[in-house]
N, C-alpha and C positions, 0 to 999 in steps of 0.2 A: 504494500500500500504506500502510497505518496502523500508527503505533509506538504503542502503550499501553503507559506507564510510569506503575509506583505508586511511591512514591520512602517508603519506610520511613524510620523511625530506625539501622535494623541492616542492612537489606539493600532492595536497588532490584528490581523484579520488570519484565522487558521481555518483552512479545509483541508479534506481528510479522503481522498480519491482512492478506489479501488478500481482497477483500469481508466476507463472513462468517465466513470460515476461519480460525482459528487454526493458521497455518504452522511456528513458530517460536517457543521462548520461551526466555528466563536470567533464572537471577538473579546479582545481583550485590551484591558488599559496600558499601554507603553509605559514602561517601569524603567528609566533611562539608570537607575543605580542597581539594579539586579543583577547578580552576577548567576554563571551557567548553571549551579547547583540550586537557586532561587527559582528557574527559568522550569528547569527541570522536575523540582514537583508541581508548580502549576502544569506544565502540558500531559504528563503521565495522569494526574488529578483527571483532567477534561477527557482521555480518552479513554480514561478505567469507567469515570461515570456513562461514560454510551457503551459500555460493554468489550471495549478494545485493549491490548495488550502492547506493550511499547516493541516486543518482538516483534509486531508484524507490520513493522514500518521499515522500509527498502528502499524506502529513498525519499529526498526534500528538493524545493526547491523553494529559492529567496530572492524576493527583490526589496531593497531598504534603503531609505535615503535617512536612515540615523547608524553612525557606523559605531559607537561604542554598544548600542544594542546587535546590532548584526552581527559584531563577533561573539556576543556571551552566546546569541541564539546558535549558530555555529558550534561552537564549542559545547552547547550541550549536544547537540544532534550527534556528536563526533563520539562524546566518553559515553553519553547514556541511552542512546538509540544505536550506535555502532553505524551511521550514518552521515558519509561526506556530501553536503549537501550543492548544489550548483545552485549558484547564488548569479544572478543576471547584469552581467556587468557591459560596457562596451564593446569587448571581443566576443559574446556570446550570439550565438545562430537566433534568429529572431523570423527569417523567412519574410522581412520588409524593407521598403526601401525607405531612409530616413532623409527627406527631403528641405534638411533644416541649413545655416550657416554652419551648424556645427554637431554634429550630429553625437557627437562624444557628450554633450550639456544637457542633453535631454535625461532627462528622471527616467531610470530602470523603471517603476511604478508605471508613468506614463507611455514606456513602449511595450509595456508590459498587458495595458487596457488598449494598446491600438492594433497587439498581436490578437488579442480574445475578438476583438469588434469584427477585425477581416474574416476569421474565421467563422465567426456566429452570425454578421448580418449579409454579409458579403455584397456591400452596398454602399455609398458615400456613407458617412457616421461621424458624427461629432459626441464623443464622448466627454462629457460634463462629471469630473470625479468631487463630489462636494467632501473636500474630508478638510486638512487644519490649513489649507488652502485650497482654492474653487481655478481647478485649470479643466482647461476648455480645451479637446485633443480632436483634429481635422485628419481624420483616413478615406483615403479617394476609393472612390470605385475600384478602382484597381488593386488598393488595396497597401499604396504609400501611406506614409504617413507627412505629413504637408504641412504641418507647425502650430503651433495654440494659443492661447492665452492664459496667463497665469494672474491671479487674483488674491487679493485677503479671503481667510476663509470666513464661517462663520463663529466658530469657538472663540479666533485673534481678533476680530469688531467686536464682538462682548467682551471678552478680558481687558482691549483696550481703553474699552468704553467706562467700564468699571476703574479702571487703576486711575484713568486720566479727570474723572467726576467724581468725587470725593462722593458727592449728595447719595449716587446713583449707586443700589443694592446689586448681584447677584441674583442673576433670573436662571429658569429653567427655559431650554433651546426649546420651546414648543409654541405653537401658532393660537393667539389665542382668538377666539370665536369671532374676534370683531376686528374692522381695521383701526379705527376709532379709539383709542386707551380711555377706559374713564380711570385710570390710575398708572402710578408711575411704574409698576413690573409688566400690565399691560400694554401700555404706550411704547416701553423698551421691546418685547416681546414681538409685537408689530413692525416696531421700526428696522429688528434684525431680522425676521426670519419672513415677512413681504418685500422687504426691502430686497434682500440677495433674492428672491424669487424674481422679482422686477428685475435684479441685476444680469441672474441667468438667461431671463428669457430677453433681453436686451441686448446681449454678449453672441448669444445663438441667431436671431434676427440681423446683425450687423454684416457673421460670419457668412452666412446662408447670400445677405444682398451683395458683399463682397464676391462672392465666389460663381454666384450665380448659378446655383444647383439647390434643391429642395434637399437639404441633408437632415437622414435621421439623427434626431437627438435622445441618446441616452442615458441616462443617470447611474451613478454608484457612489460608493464611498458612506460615510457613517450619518453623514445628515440628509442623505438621496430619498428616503424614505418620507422626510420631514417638509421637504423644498419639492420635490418634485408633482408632487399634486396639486400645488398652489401656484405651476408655472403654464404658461400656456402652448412652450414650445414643447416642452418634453412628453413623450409618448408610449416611452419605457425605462422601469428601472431595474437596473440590474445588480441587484447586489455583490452577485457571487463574478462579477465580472473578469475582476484581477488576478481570482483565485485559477480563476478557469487558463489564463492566459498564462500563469506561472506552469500548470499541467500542460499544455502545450508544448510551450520554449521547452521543457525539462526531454519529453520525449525526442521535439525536435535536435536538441542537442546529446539524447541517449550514445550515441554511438562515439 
């Protein structure tokens, strides 16, 4: 079985593959001081409670844009899974062409959801990943990847919003009933999570008039679930997107 681990800034996303099947998945909160022996009872934790055994994991694959956690995750995979895992760097097989100035600067994560999209929609696609930043990834028909937009996410506007306004509370990331606040954790709630709604589907509209193709818009990442109902361009969301596309590159680079 195959462990795909995307290792965020905010939160770690684990699936749990038996050939092609996505069996299994968590997320979890990014623990940037945990070290491999830390790592390692949480992830044996999660796959004894669905009935799984850490012997019957045969291989990982990781893509991470935090590298003091990509080596503890590493490093347990190594001593306590008995698993070298291919972590998706620059020289790895990806099967796309990267149509950027520089193709080395693009986020592992990011060619990582532009490998899953050509595979899964096989169709122009703008992949909208809402996670501790809002990037916006353009793969052509063909199945390039053609360049994006990067954005503040949702989490970093509310943390900012909090540290830099004394007055201003700690809210919960959820939509509340009305656009309207008649108080100040509603008014806040509104202003973050319509606002980046308005932002995405603003971002994607630009994209689309720029390019001049009807491209599908897809959603992932940890607040996809939260933003994407509220927007008027997105059509689908994919959670499991990243994980899928780390199962891919891992096969495509088996050999």
């Amino acid at each position: 079985m195959l462990l795909a681990i995307d290792i965020g800034n905010t939160s770690i996303s684990i699936g749990l593959f038996s050939g092609s099947e996505l069996k299994s998945s968590w997320r979890i909160s990014t623990r940037h001081r945990e070290m491999a022996d830390e790592y390692a009872v949480l992830f044996i934790s999660l796959l004894e409670a669905c009935g799984y055994h850490p012997s019957q994991i045969t291989a990982a694959a990781i893509c991470s844009g935090v590298p003091r956690v990509r080596a503890s995750v590493v490093d347990m995979l190594r001593r306590f899974f008995n698993v070298d895992p291919l972590v998706v760097t620059s020289g790895v097989k990806t099967g796309i062409k990267i149509m950027t100035d520089n193709p080395k600067e693009v986020g592992a994560d990011r060619i990582v959801n532009a490998v899953a999209a050509k595979n899964k929609y096989k169709r122009s696609v703008i992949v909208v990943d809402l996670g501790t930043a809002i990037t916006l990834d353009i793969i052509t028909a063909q199945g390039d990847y053609l360049g994006g937009v990067i954005a503040p996410g949702i989490e970093l506007a509310s943390d900012s919003l909090r540290e830099r306004a004394a007055a201003l509370p700690s809210v919960e990331l959820i939509a509340p009933t009305r656009v309207v606040g008649k108080n100040t954790v509603d008014a806040m709630k509104s202003g973050i999570i319509y606002g980046f709604a308005e932002l995405v589907d603003g971002l994607v509209t630009r994209v689309r008039d720029e390019l001049g193709e009807n491209y599908l818009a897809v959603a992932t990442g940890g607040y996809a679930e939260i933003v994407a109902p509220l927007t008027k361009n997105i059509t689908q969301v994919d959670p499991a997107l990243t994980l899928e596309g780390l199962h891919l590159i891992y096969y495509l680079n088996r050999t």
